[in-house]
C-alpha positions as CSV (number, residue, x, y, z in Angstrom):
1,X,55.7,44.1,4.2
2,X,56.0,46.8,6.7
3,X,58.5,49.0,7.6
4,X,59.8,49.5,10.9
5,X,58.3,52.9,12.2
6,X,54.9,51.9,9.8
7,X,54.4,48.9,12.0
8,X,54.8,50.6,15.4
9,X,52.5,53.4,14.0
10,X,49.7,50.7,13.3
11,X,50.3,49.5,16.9
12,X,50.0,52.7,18.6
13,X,46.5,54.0,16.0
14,X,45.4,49.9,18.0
15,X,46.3,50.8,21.2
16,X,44.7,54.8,21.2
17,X,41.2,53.0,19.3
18,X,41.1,50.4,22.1
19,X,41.3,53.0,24.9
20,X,38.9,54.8,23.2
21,X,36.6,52.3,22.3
22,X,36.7,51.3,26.8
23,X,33.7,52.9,27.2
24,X,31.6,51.8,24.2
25,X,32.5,48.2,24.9
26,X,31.3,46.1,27.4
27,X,33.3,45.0,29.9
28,X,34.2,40.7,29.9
29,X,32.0,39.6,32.6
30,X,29.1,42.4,31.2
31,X,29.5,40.5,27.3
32,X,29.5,36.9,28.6
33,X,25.8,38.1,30.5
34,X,24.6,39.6,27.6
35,X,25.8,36.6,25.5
36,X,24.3,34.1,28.5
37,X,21.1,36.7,28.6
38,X,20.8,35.9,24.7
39,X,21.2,32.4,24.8
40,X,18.4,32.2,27.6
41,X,15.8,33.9,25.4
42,X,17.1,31.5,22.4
43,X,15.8,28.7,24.3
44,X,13.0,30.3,25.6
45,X,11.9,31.6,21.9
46,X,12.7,27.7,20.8
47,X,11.0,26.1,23.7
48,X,7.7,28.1,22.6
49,X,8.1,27.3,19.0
50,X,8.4,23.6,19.8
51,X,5.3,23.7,22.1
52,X,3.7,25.6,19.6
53,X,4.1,22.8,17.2
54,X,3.0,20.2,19.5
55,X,0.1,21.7,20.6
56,X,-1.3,22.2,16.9
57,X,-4.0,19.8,15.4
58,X,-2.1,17.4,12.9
59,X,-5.5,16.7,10.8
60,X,-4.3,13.1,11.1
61,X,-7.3,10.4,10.1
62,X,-7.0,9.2,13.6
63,X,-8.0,12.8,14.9
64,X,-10.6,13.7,12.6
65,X,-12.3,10.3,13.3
66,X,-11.9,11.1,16.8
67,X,-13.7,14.3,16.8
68,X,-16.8,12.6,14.9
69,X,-17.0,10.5,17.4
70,X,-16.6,13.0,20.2
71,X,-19.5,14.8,18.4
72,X,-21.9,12.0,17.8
73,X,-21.7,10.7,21.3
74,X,-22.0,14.1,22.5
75,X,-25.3,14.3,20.5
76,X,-26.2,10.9,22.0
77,X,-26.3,11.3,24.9
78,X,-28.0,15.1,25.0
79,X,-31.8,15.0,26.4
80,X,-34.6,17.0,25.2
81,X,-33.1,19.8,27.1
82,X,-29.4,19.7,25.7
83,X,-27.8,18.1,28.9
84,X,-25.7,15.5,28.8
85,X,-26.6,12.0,30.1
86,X,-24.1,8.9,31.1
87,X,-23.5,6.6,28.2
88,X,-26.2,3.9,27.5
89,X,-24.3,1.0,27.2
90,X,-22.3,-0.6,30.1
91,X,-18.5,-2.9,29.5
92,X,-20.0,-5.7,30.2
93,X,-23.1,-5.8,27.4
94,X,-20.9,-5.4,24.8
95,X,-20.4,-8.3,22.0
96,X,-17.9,-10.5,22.6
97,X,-15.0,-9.4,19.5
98,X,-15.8,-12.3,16.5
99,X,-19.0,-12.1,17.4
100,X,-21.4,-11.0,14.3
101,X,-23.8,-8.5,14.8
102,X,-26.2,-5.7,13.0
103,X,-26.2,-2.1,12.8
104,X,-27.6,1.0,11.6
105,X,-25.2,3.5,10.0
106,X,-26.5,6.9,11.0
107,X,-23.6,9.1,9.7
108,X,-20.7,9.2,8.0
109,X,-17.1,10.2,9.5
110,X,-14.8,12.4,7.6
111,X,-12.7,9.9,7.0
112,X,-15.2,7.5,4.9
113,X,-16.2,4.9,7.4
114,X,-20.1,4.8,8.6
115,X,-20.7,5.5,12.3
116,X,-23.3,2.6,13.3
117,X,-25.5,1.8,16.1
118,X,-26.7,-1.5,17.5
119,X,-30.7,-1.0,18.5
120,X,-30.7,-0.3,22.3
121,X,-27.4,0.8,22.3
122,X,-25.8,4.4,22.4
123,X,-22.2,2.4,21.9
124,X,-20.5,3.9,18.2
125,X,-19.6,1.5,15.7
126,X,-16.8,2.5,13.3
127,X,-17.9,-0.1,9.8
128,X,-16.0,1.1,6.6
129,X,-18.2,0.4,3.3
130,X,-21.2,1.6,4.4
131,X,-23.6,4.6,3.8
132,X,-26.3,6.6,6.2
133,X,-29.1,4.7,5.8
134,X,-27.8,1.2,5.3
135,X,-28.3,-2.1,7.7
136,X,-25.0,-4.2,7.4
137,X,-24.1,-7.1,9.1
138,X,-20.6,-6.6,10.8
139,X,-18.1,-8.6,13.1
140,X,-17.1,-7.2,16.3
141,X,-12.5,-6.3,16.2
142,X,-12.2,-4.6,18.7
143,X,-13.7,-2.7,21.5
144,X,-11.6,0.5,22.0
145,X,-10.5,2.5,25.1
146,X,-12.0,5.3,23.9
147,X,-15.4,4.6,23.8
148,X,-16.3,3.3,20.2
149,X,-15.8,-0.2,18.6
150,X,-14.1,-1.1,15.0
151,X,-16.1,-3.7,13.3
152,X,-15.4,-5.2,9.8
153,X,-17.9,-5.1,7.2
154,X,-19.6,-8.3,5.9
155,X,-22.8,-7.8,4.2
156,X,-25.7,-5.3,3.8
157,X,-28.7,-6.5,5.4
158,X,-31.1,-3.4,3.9
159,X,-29.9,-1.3,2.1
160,X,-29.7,2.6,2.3
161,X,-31.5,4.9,-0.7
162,X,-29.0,6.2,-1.3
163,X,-27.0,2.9,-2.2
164,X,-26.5,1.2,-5.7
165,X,-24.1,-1.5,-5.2
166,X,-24.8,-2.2,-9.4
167,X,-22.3,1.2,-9.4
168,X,-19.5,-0.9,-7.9
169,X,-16.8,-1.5,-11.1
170,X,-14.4,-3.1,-9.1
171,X,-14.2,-6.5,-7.5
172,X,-12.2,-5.2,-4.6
173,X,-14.5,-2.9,-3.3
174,X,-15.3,-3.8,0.6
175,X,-11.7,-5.3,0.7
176,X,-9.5,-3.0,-1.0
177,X,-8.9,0.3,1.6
178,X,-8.1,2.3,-1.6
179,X,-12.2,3.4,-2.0
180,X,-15.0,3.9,0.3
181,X,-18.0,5.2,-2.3
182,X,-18.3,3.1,-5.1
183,X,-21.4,2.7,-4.7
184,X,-22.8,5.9,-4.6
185,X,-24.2,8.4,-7.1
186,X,-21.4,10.8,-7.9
187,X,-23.5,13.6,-7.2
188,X,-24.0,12.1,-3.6
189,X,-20.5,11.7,-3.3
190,X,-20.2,15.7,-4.1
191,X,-22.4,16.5,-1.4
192,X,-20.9,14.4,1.0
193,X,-17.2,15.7,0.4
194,X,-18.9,19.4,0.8
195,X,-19.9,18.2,4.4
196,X,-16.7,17.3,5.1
197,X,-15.0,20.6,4.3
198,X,-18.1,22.3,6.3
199,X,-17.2,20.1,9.3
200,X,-13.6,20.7,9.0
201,X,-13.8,24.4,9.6
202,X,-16.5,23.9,12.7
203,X,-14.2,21.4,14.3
204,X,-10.5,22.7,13.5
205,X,-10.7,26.5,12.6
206,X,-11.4,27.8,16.2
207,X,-13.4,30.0,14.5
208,X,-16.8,31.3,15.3
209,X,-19.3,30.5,12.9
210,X,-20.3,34.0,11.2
211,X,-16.2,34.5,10.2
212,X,-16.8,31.2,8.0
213,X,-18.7,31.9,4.7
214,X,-21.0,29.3,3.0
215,X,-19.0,26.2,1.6
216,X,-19.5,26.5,-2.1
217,X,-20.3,23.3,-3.7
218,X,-17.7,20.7,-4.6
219,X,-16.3,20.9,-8.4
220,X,-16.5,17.3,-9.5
221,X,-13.7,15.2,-11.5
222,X,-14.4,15.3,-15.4
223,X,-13.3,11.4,-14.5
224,X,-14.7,9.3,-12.1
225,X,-13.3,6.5,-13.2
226,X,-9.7,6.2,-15.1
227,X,-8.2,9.0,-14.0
228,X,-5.2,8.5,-11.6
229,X,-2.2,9.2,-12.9
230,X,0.2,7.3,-10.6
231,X,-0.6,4.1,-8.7
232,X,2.2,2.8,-6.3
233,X,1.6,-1.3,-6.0
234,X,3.5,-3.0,-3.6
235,X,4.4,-6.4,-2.4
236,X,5.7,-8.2,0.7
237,X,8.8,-9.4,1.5
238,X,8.9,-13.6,2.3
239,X,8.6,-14.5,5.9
240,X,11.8,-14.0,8.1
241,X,13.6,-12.1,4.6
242,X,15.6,-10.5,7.3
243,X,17.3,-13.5,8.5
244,X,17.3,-15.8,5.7
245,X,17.4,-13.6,2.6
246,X,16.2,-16.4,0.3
247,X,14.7,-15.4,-2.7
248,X,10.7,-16.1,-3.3
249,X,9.7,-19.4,-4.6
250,X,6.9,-18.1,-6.6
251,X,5.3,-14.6,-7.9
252,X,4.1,-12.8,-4.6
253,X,0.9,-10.8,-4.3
254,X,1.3,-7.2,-5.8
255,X,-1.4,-4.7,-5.0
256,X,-2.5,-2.9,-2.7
257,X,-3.4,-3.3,1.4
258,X,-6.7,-4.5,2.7
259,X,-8.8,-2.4,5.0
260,X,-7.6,-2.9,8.6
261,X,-4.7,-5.1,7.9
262,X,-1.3,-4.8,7.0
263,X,-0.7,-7.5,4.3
264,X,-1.1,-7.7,0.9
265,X,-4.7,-8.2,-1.8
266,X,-3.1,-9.8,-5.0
267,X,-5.0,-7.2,-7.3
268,X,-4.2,-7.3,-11.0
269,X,-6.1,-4.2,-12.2
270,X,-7.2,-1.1,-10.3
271,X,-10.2,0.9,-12.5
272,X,-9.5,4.3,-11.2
273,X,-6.0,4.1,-12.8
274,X,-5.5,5.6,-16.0
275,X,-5.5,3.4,-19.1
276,X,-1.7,3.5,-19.2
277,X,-1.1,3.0,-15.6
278,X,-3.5,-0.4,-15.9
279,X,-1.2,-1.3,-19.2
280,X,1.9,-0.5,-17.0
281,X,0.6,-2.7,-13.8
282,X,-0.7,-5.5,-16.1
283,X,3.6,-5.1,-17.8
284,X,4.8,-5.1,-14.2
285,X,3.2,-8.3,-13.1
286,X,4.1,-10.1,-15.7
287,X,7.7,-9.1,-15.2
288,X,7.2,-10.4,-11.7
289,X,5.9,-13.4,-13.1
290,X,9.3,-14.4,-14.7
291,X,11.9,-12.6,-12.2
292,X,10.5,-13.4,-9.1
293,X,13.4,-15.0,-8.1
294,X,15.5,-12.3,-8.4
295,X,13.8,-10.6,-5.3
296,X,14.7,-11.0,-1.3
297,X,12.9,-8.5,0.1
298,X,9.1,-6.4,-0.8
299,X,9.3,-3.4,-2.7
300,X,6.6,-1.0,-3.9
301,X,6.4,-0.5,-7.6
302,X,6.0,2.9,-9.4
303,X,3.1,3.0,-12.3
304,X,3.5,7.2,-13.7
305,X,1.9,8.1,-16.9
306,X,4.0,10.5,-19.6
307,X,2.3,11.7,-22.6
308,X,4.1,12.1,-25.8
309,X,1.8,15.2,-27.7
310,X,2.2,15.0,-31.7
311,X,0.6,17.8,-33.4
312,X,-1.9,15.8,-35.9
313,X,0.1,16.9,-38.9
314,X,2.8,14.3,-37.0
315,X,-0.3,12.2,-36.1
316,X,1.0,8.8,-38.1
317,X,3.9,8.4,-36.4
318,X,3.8,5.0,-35.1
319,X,3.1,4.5,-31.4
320,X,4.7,1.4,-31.4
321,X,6.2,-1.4,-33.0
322,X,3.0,-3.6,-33.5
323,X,1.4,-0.5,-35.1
324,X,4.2,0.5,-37.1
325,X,4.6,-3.4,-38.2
326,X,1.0,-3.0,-39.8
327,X,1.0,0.7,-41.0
328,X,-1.8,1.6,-38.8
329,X,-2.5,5.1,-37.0
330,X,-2.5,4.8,-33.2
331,X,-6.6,4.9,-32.2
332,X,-8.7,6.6,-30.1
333,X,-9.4,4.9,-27.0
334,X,-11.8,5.3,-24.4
335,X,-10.9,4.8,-21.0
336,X,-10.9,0.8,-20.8
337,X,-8.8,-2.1,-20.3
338,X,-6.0,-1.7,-22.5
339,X,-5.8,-4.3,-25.5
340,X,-3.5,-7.5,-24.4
341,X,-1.2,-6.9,-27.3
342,X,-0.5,-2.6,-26.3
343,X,2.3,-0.7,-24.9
344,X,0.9,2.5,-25.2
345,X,-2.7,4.2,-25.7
346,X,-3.3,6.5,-27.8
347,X,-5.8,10.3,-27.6
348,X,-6.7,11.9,-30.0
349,X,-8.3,15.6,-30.7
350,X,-8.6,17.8,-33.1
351,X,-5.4,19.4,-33.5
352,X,-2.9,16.6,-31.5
353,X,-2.7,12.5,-30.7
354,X,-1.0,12.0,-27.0
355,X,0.9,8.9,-26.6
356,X,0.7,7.7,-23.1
357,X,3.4,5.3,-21.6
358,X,4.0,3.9,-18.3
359,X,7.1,4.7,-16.5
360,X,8.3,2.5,-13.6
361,X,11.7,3.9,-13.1
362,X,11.7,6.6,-10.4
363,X,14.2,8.8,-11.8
364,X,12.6,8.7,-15.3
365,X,11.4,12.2,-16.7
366,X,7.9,12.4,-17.3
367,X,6.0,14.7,-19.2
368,X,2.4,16.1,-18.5
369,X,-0.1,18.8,-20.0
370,X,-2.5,20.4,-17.8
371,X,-4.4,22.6,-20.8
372,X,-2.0,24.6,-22.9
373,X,0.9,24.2,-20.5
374,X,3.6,21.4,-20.7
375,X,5.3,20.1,-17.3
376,X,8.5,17.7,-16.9
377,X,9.3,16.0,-13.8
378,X,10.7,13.1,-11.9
379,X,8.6,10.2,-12.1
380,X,9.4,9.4,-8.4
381,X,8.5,12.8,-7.3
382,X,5.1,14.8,-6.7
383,X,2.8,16.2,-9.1
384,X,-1.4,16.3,-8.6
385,X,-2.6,12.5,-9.7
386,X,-6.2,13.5,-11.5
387,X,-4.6,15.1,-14.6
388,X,-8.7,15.4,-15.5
389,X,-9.2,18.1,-12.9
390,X,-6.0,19.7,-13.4
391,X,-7.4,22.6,-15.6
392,X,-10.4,23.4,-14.1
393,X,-8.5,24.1,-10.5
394,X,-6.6,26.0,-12.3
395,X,-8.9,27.8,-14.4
396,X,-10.8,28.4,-10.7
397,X,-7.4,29.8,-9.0
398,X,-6.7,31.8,-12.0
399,X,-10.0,33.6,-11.9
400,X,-9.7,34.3,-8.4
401,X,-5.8,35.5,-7.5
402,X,-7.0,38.8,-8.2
403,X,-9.7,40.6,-5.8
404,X,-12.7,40.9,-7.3
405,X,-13.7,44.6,-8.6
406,X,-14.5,47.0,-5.7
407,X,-17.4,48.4,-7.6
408,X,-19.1,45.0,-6.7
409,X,-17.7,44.1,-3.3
410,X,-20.1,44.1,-0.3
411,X,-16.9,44.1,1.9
412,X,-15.4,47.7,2.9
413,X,-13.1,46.1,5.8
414,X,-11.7,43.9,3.5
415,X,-8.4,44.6,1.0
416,X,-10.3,45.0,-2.3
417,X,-9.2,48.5,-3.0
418,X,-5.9,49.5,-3.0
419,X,-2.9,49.3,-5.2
420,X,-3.1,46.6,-8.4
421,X,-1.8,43.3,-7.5
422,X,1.2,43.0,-9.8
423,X,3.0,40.4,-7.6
424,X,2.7,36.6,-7.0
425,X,4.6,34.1,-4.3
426,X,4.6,30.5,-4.7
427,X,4.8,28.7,-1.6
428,X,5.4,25.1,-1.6
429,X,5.7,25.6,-5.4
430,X,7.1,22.5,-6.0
431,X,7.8,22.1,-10.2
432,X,5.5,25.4,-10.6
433,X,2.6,24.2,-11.7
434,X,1.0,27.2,-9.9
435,X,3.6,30.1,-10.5
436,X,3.3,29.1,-14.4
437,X,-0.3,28.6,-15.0
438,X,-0.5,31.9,-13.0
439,X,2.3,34.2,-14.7
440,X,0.4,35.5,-17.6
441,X,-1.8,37.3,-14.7
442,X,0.9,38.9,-12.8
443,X,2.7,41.5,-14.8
444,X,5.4,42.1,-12.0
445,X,7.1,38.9,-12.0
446,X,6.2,35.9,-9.7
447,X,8.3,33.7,-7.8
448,X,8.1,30.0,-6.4
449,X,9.8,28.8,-3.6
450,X,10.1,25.1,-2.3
451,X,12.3,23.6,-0.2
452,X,13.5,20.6,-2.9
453,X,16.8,21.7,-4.8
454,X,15.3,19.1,-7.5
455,X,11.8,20.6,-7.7
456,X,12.9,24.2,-8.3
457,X,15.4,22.5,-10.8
458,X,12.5,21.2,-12.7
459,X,10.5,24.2,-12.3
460,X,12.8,26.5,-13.8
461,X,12.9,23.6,-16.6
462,X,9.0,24.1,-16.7
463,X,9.2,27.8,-17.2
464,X,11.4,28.0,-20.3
465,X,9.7,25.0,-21.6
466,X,6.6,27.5,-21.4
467,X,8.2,29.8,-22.7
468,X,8.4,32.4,-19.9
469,X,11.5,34.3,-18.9
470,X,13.0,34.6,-15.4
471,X,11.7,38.1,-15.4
472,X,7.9,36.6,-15.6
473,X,8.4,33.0,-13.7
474,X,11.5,32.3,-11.4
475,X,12.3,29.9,-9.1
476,X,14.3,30.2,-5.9
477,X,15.4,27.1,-3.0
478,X,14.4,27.9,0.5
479,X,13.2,26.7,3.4
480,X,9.5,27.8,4.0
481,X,10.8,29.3,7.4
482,X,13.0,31.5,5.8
483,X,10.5,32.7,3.0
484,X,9.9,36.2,3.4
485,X,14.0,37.2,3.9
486,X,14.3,41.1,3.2
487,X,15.4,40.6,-0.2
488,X,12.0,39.0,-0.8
489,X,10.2,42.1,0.8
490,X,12.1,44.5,-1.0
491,X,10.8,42.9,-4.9
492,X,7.4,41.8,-3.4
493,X,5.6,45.0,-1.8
494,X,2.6,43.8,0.5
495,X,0.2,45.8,-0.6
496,X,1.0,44.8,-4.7
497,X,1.6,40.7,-3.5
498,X,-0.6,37.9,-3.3
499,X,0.9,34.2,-1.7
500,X,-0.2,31.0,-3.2
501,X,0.3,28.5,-0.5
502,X,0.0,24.4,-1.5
503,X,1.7,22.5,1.6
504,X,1.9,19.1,2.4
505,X,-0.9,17.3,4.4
506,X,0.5,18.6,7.6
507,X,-0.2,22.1,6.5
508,X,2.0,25.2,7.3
509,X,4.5,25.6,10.7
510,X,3.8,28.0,12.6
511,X,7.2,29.6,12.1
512,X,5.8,30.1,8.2
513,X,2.6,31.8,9.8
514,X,4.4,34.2,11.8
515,X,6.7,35.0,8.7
516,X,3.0,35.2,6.4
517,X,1.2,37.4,9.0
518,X,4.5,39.6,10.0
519,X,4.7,40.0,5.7
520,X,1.0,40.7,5.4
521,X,0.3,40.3,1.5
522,X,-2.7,41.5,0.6
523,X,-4.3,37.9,-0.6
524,X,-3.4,34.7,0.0
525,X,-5.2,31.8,-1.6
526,X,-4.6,28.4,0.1
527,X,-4.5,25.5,-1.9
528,X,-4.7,22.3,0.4
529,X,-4.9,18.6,0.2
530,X,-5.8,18.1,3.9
531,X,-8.9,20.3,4.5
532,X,-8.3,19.9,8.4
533,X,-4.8,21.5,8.6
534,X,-6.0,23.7,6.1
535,X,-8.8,24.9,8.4
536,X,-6.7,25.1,11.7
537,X,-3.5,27.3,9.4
538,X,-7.0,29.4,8.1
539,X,-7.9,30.1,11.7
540,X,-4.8,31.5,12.8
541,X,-4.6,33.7,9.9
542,X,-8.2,35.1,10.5
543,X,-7.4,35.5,14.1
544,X,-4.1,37.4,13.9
545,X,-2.6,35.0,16.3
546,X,-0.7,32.0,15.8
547,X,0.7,31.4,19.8
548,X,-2.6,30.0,21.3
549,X,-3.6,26.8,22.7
550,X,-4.1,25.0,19.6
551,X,-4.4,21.5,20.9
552,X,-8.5,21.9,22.0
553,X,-11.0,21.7,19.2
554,X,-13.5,24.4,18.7
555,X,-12.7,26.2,22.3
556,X,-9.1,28.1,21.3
557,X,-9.1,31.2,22.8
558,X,-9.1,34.6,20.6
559,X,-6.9,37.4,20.9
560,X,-3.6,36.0,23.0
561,X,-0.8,38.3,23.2
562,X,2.7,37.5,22.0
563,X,2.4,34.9,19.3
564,X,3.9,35.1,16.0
565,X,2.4,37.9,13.8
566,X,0.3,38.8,16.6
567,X,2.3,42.0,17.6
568,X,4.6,42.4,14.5
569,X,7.6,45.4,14.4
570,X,7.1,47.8,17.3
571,X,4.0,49.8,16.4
572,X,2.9,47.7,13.4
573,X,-0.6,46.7,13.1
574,X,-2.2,43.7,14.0
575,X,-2.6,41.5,10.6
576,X,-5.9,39.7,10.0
577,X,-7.6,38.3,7.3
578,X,-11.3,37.5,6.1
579,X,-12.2,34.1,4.3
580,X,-13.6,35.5,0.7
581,X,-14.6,31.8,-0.6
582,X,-14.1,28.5,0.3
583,X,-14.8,25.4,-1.7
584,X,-13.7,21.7,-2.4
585,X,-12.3,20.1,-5.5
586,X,-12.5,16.1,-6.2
587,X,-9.3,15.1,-7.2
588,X,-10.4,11.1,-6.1
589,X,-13.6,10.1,-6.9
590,X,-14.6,6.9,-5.0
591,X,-12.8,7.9,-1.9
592,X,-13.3,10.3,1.0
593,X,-10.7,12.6,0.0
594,X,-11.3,15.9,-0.7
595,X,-8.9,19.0,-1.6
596,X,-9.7,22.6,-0.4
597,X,-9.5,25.9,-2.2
598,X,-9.7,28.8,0.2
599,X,-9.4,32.7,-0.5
600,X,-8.3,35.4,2.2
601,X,-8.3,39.5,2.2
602,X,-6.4,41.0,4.4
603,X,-8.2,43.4,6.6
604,X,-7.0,46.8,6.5
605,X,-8.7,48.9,9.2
């Protein structure tokens, strides 16, 4: 404690430092403006952000389909000298809804349904299960508000070159809303998916057409059939379970949801599941078979593949007890319906025999190998369902997170000279399969980020099950707007980093572009799985600007003034980027999806 003369000597050193701090500190009505002054331009900075986000495309289905049929009509009703005309077809002659008509599919939207036309008629038909080409027989839903009318497939009444329907291997297709192309040569399929990342960036990039290289072609699934790796099953509750709660008086329907409708198609095999997954939906139906009556309410039911790899010197280890009952090896399979008496299926190579199980308990570990690399993660959580294509993407990132050698590049305003790239952030990293399969490239250490405590968990898990240190591979938890924190910037110079971004189908905020443009790395390759938020996110970061009018497609202004990473630091440079590739991958065959690979250089003028 103090004495007596100490504490009145503290006391007077207070008094002498707040008369001489009077006129450095504001006075009490001057610090609640400034504080009222900086709460204003809180809001105001907020209020932007917010409209910012609500003003941006979401790349939903609905709006994609929307903007094909904008297009189409558009093209229409042009004449022979590109004016528009009034639409051809009045209210009052369209078909009544039931009513069962033909039409002519003249394109296909983005989304996998055919566009259609009735002869004599300029009035869109939206018909899913159909190709360009094809005459189907249809019957009328609905007519729709916005000019275009949904229609449910019934039959082909010609068919389209293009169609095969002796391709189709399951007896769902044209029920089932899981598939659109069965019936269509693979190759075809490729092409088509192509078109849709080409449309994607004409429709949601803002961006004028010379800034947009050539779409490479699509790289195809090794597996077009048997190759999804998670299938989630599902079935209803009883009618009224919320009031009455009695159990189900017999085995329900488990599959998967009809197109248009909201119920459930009793499916008991899906052939673009993995052998395993089949083996573990086949198990789980059973299991509903007997315990049905345990069950109040719907649920959806997880089918994951894990693969147990035994080098082949361990290769007669039993896989399970049927095998080990009769001393035989586990067998190649494959892919196929799984034997009635398995519980596993078993690979085989040259040097190894995977084991592959079915886990249907969320918060089971399982184990995948994408080429030489092992990955462990929750069952219930995400990781990329085509284990097939897994090491050619990849491979292609792999070969391309580098800039290609200057000697070679055409480009002298893009960022292919400079400094080596010795740097790599992982955005979105979730349990690294990126930052890992990338390390052994980046000699300066790279880092994934994700917002998940549990992902980076199992990332860092990842890493030292591949043997890499924290010095080559770490993992940190963060929220994408908070990324590039000056502890970040300090390890991860600009000029020596290049950003791997993989975000969810709504793409990136635009709080995470500002950050991404303010930063500047000096290549970014964008990894998405929705190739129209992916086109709008690539826009902004060719433009420089992220706060424009972002809710118009294809007539965004360029150049605004004040946006996020338009202006930067006082005297910092403007940061834009060029598009160096662009390309699709296939992770679903059979469907309409496609995922999107595209490169940036920043510019450095």
């Amino acid at each position: 404690m103090m004495g007596g003369e100490q504490e009145e000597e503290q006391k007077q050193k207070q008094i002498s430092n707040q008369k001489n701090d009077r006129g450095k500190r504001p006075r009490p009505q001057e610090a609640a403006s400034g504080q009222r002054n900086m709460k204003r331009e809180n809001k105001k900075s907020q209020k932007k952000a917010r409209k910012r986000e609500r003003d941006m495309t979401t790349g939903s289905a609905e709006e994609v389909l929307a903007v094909d049929i904008q297009k189409l009509t558009e093209s229409l009703n042009r004449d022979d000298d590109g004016n528009n005309e009034a639409n051809g077809t009045l209210p009052e002659n369209l078909p009544e809804e039931g009513s069962e008509i033909e039409v002519d599919i003249v394109e296909l939207a983005s989304t996998g349904e055919g566009l259609a036309l009735q002869k004599g008629s300029k009035r869109i038909y939206l018909v899913p299960f159909a190709v360009p080409g094809d005459t189907v027989k249809v019957k009328v839903y609905r007519h729709m508000q916005e000019g275009y009318t949904v229609a449910d497939f019934i039959s082909v009444v010609k068919p389209a070159p293009s169609r095969d329907d002796s391709r189709i291997q399951c007896k769902y297709f044209a029920t089932c809303a899981g598939c659109q192309f069965q019936m269509l040569d693979y190759d075809e399929q490729l092409r088509i998916k192509k078109r849709i990342v080409e449309k994607a960036f004409q429709n949601f990039s803002q961006l004028p057409p010379e800034l947009v290289p050539a779409v490479q072609d699509t790289i195809g699934s090794p597996l077009q059939y048997g190759y999804r790796t998670k299938l989630t099953p599902h079935f209803d509750g009883p009618q009224g379970w919320r009031k009455t709660q009695v159990p189900f008086k017999e085995r329900p329907p488990i599959g998967f949801m009809p197109k248009g409708k909201r119920t459930t198609i009793d499916i008991e095999d899906c052939p673009i599941g993995t052998d395993a997954v089949r083996l573990g939906m086949r198990s789980e139906r059973a299991r509903m078979a007997r315990e049905y009556g345990n069950y109040t309410r719907g649920a959806t039911i997880l089918l994951r593949e894990s693969t147990q790899r035994i080098p082949k010197k361990q290769a007669g280890t039993p896989s399970s007890p049927k095998e080990s009952a009769e001393g035989e090896a586990p067998r190649s399979r494959s892919p196929s319906i799984p034997p009635p008496d398995a519980d596993s299926i078993c690979v085989e190579t040259d040097t190894y025999t995977d084991i592959k199980t079915c886990i249907t308990d969320n918060n089971a570990v399982s184990t995948e190998y994408v080429g030489p690399y092992v990955f462990h993660n929750l069952a219930g959580q995400f990781f990329q369902n085509n284990n097939s294509i897994l090491p050619l993407v990849t491979s292609y990132i792999r070969s391309n997170i580098l800039p290609p050698d200057t000697s070679s590049s055409s480009s002298s305003s893009s960022s292919s000279s400079g400094p080596p790239i010795t740097r790599l952030i992982d955005a979105y990293s979730g349990s690294g399969l990126f930052t890992i399969t990338l390390s052994p490239l980046i000699s300066g250490g790279s880092v994934g980020i994700d917002i998940a405590d549990a992902s980076i968990a199992y990332a860092s898990r990842n890493a030292r099950a591949n043997k890499l240190s924290p010095d080559r591979a770490r993992f940190v938890a963060a929220d994408a707007k908070e990324l590039f924190i000056p502890a970040v910037r300090a390890r991860y110079p600009a000029d020596e980093t290049v950003v791997v971004l993989d975000p969810p189908r709504k793409g990136c905020d635009v709080d995470f572009l500002g950050q991404l443009l303010d930063f500047g790395p000096r290549r970014v390759v964008y990894v998405s799985c929705n190739v129209h938020t992916q086109a709008r996110d690539v826009g902004i970061l060719v433009r420089g600007e992220v706060d424009v009018d972002m809710g118009g497609v294809g007539d965004g202004e360029e150049g605004g003034s004040g946006g996020l990473g338009a202006k930067g630091t006082a005297g910092k440079k403007k940061t834009r980027y060029a598009i160096e590739s662009l390309r699709g991958f296939d992770f679903f065959p059979q469907t309409s999806h496609v995922e999107g690979v595209c490169v940036l250089n920043r510019i450095d003028e």
